[in-house]
N, CA, C and O of each residue as an XYZ file, in Angstrom:
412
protein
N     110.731    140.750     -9.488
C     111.751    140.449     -8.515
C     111.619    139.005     -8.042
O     112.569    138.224     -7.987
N     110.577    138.764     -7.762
C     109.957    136.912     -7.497
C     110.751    136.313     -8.408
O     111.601    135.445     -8.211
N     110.275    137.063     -9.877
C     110.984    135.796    -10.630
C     112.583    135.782    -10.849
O     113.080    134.695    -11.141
N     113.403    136.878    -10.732
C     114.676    136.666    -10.364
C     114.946    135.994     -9.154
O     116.124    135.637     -9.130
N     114.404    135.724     -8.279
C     114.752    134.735     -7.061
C     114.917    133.294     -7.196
O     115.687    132.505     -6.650
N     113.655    133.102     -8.385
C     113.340    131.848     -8.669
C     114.209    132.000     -9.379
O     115.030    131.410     -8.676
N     115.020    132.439    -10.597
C     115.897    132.006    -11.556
C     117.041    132.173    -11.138
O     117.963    131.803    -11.864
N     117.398    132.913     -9.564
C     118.511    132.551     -9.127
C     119.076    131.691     -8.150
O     119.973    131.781     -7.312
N     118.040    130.586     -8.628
C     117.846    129.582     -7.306
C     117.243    128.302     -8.506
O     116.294    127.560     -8.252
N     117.873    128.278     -9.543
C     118.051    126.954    -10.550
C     119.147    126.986    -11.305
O     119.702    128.002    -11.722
N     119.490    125.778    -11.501
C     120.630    125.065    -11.773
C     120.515    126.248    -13.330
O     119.540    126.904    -13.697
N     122.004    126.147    -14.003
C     121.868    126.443    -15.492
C     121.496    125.311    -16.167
O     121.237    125.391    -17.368
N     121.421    124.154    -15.515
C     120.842    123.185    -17.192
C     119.869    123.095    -16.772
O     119.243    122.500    -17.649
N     118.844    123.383    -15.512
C     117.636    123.519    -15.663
C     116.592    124.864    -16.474
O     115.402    124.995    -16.762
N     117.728    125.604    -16.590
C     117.487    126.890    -17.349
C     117.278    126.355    -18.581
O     116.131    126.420    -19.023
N     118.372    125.690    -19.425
C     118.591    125.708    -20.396
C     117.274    124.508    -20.521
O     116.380    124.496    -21.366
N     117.442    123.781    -19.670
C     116.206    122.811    -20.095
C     114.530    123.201    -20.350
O     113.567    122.660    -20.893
N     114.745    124.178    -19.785
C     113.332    125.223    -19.691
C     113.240    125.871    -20.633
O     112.243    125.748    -21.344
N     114.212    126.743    -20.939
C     114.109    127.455    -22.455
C     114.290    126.455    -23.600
O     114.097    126.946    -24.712
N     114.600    125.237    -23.572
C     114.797    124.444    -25.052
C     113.207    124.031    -24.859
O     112.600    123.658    -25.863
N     112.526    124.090    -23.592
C     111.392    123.692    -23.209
C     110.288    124.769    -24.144
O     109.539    124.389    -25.044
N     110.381    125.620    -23.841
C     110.036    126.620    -24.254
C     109.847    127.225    -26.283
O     109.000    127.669    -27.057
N     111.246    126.830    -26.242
C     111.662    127.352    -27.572
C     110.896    126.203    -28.567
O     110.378    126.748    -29.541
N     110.730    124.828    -28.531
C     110.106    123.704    -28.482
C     108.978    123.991    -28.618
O     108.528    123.515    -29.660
N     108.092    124.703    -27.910
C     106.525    125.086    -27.893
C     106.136    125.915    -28.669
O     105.068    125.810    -29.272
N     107.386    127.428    -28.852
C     107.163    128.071    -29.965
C     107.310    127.392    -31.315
O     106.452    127.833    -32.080
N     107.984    126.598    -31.811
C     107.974    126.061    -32.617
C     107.115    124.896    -33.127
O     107.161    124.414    -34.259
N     106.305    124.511    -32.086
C     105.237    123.751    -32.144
C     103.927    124.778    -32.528
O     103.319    124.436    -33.542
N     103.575    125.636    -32.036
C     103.011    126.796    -32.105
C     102.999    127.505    -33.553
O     102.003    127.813    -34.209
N     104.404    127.691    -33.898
C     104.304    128.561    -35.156
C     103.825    127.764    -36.413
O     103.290    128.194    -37.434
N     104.368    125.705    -35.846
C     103.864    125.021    -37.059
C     102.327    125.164    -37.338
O     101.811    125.334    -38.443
N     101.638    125.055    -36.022
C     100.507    124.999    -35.907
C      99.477    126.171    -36.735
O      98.517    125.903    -37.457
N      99.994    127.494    -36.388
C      99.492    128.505    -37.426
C      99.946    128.325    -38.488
O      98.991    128.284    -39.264
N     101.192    128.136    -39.209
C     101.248    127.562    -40.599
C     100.241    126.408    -40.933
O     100.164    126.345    -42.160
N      99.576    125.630    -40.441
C      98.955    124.405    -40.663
C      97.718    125.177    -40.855
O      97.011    124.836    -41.803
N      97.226    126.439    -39.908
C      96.000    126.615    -39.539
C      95.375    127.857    -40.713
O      94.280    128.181    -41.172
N      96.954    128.326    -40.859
C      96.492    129.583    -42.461
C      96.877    129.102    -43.702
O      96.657    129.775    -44.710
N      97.563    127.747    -43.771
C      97.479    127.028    -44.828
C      95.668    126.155    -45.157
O      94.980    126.089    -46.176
N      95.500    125.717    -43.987
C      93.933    125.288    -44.224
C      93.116    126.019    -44.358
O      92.186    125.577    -45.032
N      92.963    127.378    -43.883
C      91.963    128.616    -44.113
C      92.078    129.067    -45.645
O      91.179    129.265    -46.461
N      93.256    129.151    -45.759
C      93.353    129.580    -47.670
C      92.242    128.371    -48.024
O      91.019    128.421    -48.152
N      93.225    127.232    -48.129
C      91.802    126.119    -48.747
C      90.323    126.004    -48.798
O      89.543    125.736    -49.712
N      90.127    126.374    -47.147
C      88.947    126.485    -46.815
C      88.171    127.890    -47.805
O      87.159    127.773    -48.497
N      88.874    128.986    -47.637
C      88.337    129.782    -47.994
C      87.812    129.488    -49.632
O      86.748    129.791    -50.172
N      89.364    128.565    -50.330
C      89.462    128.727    -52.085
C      87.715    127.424    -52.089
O      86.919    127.658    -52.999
N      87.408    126.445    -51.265
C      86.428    125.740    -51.273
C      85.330    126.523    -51.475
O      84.643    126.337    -52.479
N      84.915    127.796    -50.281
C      83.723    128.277    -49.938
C      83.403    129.285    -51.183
O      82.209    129.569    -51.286
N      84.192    129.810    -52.046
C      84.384    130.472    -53.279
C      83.699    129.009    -54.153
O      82.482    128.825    -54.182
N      84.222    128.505    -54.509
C      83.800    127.550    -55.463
C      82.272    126.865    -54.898
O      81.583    126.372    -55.791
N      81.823    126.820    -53.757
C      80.934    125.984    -53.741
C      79.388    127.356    -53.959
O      78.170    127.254    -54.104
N      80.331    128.458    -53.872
C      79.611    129.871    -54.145
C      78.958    130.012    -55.447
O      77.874    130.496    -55.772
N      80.068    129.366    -56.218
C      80.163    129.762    -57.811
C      78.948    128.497    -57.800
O      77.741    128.740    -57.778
N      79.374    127.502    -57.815
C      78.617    126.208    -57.654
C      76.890    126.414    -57.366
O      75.996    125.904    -58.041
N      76.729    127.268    -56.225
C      75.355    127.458    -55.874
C      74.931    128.618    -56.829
O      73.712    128.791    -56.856
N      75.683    129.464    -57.632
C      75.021    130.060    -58.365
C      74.732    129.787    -59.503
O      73.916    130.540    -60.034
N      75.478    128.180    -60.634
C      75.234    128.074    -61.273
C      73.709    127.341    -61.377
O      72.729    127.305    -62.122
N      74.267    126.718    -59.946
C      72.784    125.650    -59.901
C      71.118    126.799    -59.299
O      69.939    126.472    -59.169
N      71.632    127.763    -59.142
C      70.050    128.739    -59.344
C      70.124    129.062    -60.739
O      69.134    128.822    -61.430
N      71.127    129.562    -61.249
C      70.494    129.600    -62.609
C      70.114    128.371    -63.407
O      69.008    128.255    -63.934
N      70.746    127.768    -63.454
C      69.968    126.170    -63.989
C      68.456    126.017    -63.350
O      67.592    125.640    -64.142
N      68.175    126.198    -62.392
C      67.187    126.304    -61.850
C      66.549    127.342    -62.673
O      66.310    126.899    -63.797
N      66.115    128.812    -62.484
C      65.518    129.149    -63.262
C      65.161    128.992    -64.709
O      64.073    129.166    -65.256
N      66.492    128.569    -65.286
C      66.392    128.152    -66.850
C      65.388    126.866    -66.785
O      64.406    126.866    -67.526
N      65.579    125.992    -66.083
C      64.687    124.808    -66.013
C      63.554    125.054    -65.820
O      62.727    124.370    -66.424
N      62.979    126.375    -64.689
C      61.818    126.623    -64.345
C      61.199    127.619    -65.477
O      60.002    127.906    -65.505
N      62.072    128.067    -66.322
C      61.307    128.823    -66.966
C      60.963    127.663    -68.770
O      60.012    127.819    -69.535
N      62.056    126.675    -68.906
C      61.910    125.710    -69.884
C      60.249    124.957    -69.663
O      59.411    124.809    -70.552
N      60.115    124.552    -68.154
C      58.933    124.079    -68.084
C      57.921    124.796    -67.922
O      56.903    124.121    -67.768
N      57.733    126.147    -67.884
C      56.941    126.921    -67.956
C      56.458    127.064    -69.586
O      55.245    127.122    -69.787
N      57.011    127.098    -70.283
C      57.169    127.085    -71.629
C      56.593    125.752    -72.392
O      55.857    125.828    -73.376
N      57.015    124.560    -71.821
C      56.550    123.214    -72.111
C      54.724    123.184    -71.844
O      53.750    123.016    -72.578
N      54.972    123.492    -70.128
C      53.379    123.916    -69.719
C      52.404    124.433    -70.551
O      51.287    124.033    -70.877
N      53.128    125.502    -70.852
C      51.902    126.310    -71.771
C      51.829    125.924    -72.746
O      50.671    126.051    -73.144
N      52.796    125.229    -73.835
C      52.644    124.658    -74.636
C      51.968    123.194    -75.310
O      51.728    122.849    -76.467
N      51.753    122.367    -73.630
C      51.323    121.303    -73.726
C      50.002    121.877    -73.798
O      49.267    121.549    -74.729
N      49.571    122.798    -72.812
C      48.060    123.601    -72.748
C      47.640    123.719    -73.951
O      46.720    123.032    -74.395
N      48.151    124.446    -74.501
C      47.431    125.101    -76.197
C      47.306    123.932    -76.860
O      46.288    123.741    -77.525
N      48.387    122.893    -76.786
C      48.154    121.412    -77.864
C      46.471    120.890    -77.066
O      45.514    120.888    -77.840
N      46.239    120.538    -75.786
C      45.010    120.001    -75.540
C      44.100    120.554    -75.525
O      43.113    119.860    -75.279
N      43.835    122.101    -75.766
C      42.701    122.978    -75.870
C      42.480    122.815    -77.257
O      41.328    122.839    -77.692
N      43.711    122.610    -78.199
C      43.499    122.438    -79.899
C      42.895    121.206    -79.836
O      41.796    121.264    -80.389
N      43.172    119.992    -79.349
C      42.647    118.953    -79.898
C      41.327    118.577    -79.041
O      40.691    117.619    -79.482
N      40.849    119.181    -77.917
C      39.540    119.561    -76.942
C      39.016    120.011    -78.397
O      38.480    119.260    -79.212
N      39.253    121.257    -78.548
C      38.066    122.098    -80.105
C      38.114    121.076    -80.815
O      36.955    120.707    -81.005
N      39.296    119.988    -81.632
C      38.782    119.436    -82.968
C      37.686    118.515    -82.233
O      36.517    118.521    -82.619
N      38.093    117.767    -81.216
C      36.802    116.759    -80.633
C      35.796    117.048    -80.636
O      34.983    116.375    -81.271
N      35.357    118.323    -79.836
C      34.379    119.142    -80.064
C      33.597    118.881    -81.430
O      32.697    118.076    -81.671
N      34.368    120.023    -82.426
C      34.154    119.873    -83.732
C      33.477    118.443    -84.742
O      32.599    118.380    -85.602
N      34.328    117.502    -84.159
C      33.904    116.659    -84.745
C      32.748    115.512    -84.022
O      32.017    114.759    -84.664
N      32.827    115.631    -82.458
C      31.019    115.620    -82.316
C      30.019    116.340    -82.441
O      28.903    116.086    -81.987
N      30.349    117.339    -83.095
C      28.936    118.271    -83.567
C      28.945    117.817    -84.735
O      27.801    117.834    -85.188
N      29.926    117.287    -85.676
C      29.721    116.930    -87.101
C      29.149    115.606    -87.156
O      28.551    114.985    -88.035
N      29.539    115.319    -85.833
C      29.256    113.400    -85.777
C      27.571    113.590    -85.517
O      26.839    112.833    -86.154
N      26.876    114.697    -84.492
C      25.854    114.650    -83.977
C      24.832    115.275    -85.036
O      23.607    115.334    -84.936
N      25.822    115.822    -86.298
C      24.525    116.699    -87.540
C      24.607    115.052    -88.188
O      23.490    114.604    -88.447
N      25.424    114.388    -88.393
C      25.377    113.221    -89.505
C      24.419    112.567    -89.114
O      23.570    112.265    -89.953
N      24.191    111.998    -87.254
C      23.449    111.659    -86.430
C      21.569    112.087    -87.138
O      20.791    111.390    -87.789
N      21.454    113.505    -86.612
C      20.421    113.745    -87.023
C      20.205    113.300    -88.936
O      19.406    112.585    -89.541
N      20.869    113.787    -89.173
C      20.661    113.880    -90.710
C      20.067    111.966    -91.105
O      19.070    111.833    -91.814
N      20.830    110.643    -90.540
C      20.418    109.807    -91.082
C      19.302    109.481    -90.185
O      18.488    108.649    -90.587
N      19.112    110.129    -88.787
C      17.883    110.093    -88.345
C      16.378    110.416    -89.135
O      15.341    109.756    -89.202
N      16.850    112.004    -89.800
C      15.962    112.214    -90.576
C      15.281    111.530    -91.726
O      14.058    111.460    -91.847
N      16.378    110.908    -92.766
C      16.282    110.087    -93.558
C      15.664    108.605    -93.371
O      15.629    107.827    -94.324
């Protein structure tokens, strides 16, 4: 009832100036959620891809961690092989040793 008092106690082009006032805001408003669920799609199509993105880069990761695991052990066995020939060949170096000692 207040507010029929008040609206019967303003001009009509202050009416009309109020509702173009109005109608103005909704339309400022509705751009604004178009702006705001047009950027959320994006946002969302980003957070998908940077998803995919972080999963390729763990698997690269493991493939890498398991490539150098592989290298590791492999470098291992090459210096334990050439540890034995050294070996090997200062015990051959240390019989030749004795031997021209003996002589």
């Amino acid at each position: 009832m207040l507010r029929e008092n008040e609206l019967a106690g303003t001009k009509p082009n202050q009416m009309i100036d109020s509702t173009s006032a109005h109608l103005e805001q909704i339309d400022n408003l509705k751009q604004q959620v178009s702006y705001l669920t047009e950027n959320s799609a994006k946002l969302s199509e980003q957070v998908e891809l940077l998803s995919q993105s972080n999963q390729d880069l763990s698997l690269s990761k493991e493939s890498l961690t398991e490539r150098f695991d592989v290298v590791t052990e492999n470098n291992v066995k090459m210096a334990q092989g050439h540890a034995d020939k050294i070996m090997e060949f200062n015990n051959q170096l240390s019989l030749a040793n004795e031997e021209v000692t003996r002589l």
